[in-house]
C-alpha positions as CSV (number, residue, x, y, z in Angstrom):
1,X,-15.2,-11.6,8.1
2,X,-13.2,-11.7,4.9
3,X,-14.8,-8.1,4.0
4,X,-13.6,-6.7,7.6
5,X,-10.1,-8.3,7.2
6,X,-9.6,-6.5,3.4
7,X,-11.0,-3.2,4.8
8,X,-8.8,-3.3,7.9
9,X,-5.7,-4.3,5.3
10,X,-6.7,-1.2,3.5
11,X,-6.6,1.2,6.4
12,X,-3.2,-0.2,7.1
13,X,-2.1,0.6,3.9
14,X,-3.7,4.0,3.8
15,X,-2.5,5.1,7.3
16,X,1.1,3.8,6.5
17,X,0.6,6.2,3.5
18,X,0.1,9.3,5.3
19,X,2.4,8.5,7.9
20,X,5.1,8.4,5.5
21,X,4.2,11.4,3.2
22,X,3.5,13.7,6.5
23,X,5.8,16.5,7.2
24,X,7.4,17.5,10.8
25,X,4.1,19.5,11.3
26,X,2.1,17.1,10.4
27,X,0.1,18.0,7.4
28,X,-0.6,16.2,4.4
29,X,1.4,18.1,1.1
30,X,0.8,17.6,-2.7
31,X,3.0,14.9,-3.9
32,X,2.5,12.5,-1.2
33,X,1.7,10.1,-2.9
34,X,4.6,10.4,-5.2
35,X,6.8,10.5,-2.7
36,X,5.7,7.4,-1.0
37,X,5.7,5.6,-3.8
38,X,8.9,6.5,-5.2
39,X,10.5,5.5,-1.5
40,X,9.0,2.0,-2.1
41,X,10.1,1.6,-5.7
42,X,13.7,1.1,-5.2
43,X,14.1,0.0,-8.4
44,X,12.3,2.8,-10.0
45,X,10.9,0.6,-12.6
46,X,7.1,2.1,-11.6
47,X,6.0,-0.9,-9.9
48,X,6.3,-2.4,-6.9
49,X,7.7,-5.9,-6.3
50,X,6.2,-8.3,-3.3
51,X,9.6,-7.0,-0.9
52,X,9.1,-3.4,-2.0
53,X,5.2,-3.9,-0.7
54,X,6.0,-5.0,2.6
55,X,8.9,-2.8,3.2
56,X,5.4,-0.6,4.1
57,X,5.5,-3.2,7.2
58,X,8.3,-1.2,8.5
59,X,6.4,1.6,9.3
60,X,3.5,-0.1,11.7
61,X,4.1,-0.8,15.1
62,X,3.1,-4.7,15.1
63,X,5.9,-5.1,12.0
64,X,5.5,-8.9,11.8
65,X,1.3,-8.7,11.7
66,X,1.4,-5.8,9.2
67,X,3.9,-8.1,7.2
68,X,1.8,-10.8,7.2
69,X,-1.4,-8.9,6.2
70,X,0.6,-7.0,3.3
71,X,1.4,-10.3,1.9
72,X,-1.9,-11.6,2.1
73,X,-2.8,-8.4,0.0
74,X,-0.2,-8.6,-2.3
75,X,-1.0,-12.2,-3.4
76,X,-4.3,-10.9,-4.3
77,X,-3.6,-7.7,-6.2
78,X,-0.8,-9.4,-7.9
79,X,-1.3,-13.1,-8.9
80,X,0.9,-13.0,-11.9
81,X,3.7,-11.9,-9.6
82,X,4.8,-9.1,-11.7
83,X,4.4,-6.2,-9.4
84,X,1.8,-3.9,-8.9
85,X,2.0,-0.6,-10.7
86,X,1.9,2.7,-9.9
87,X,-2.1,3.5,-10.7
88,X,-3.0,-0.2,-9.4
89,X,-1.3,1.1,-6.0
90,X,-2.9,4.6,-6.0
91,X,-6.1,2.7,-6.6
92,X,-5.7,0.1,-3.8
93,X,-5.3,3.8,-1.1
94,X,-8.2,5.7,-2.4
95,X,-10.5,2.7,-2.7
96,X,-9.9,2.5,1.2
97,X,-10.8,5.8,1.8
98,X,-14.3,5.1,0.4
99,X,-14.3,1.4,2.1
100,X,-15.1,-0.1,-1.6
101,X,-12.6,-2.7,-1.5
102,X,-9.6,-3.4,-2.9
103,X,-9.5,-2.7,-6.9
104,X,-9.3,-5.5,-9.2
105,X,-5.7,-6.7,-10.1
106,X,-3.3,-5.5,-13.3
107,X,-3.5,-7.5,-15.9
C-alpha cells in the first residue's frame, strides 16, 4: 500500500511536470525541466522550499488531495527542512518514470 501511494505521488509529480513544461501544441521541448523548476523556485536560491513544492498542487485538478500528497512527499525527501535541491528534484521525476521510488533525501 505504502509502495502504491509513493508511486502514485510520483506520477503526480511527474505529470504536473510535463503539464507545465508543454507548449500550446503540446510537445515536450529541451529545457523543461529548467523551466519548471525555475517557475517553482521563486526565490531562485536552487532549491525548493515546502510552499514552493506544493505550489505544484495548483496545477492538478483535485488541488486540496494533490496538496496533501505533495506534503506527505516533501516531509520525506526533506526531513531537515532545508529545501530540496535542484538534482534531488530532477531525481525524484526520473525515478518515477522508471517506478524505482523516490530517491533518497539531501543531506
Amino acid at each position: 500500500m505504502k509502495a502504491c501511494w509513493a508511486l502514485g505521488c510520483m506520477i503526480v509529480v511527474l505529470s504536473l511536470a510535463v503539464v507545465a513544461g508543454a507548449g500550446g501544441d503540446g510537445k515536450k521541448r529541451k529545457g523543461d525541466f529548467e523551466t519548471f523548476f525555475k517557475k517553482l523556485d521563486k526565490d531562485m536560491d536552487g532549491k525548493l522550499t515546502k510552499a514552493e513544492f506544493l505550489k505544484m498542487a495548483d496545477y492538478a485538478k483535485e488541488k486540496a488531495q494533490a496538496r496533501r500528497k505533495l506534503a506527505a512527499a516533501y516531509d520525506k525527501l526533506d526531513p531537515e527542512r532545508k529545501g530540496i535541491a535542484k538534482d534531488v528534484f530532477r531525481r525524484l521525476l526520473e525515478s518515477s518514470k522508471t517506478s524505482d521510488g523516490p530517491p533518497a533525501p539531501s543531506k
